[in-house]
C-alpha positions as CSV (number, residue, x, y, z in Angstrom):
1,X,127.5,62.9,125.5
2,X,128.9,64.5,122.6
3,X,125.7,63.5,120.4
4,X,123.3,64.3,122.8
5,X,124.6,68.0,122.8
6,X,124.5,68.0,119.3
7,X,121.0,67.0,119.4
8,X,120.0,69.9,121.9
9,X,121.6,72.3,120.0
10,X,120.2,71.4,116.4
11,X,116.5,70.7,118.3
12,X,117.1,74.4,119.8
13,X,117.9,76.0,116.6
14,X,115.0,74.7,115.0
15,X,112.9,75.8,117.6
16,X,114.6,79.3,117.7
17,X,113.4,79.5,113.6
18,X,110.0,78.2,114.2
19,X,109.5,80.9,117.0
20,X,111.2,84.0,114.4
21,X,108.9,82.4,111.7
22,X,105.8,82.6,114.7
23,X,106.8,85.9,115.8
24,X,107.2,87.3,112.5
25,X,104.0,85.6,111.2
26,X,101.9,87.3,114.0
27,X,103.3,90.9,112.7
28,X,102.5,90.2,109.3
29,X,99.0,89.2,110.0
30,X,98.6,92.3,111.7
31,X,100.3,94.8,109.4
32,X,98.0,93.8,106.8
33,X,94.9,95.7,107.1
34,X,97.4,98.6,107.7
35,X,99.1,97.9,104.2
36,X,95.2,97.9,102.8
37,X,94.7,101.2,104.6
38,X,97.4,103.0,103.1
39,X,96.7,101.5,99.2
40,X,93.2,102.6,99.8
41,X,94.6,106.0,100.9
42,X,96.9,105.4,97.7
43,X,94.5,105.3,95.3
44,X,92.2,107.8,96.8
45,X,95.3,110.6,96.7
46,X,95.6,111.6,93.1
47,X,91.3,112.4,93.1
48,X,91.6,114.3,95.8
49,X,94.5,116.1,94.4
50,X,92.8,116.4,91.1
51,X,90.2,118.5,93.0
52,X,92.4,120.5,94.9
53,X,94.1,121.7,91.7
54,X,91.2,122.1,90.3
55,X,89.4,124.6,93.4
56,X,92.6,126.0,93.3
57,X,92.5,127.2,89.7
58,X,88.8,128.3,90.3
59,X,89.7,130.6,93.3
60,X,92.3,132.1,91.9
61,X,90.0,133.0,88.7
62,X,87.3,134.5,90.9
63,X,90.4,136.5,92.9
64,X,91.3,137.5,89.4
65,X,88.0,138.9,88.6
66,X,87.3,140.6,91.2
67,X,90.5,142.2,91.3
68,X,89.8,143.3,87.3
69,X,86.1,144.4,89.0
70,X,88.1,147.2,91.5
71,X,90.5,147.9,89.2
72,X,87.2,149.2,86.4
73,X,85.4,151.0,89.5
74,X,88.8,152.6,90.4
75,X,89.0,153.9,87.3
76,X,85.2,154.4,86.7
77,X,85.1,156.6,90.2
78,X,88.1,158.9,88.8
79,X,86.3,160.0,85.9
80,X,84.0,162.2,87.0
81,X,86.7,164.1,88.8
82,X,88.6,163.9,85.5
83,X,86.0,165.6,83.7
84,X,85.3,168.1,86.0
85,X,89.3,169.1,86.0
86,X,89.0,169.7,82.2
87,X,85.9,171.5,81.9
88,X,87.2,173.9,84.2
């Protein structure tokens, strides 16, 4: 009985590593499109980051000028007061 025991057990093991190899098999099969996914989305990141930065930089120069713009009609407005305070 001893060998036939044996036998079951080894047969049994096998079979437990065949199914993990199945099981894990079947996951890997599906995670791949996933893993293509996210490469794709890898190498699509730094453009779009590019342009971010880039927008970025341009918004902030437009903010910048027109912040220059109010700052010249501020001080345009205030001159005619100006000269009207020293001519009198």
């Amino acid at each position: 009985m001893g060998n036939l025991d044996h036998s079951t057990d080894v047969r049994a093991t096998k079979l437990e590593a065949s199914v993990r190899w199945m099981i894990e098999a079947d996951i890997l099969a599906a995670l791949n499109p996933v893993r293509a996914s996210i490469h794709d989305f890898d190498a699509r990141f730094p453009t779009c980051e590019r342009r971010v930065d880039t927008i970025v930089y341009e918004l902030d120069a437009d903010t910048n000028e027109k912040q220059i713009e109010v700052k010249e009609d501020n001080i345009d407005g205030d001159l005619p007061n100006l000269e009207e305070t020293i001519l009198q």
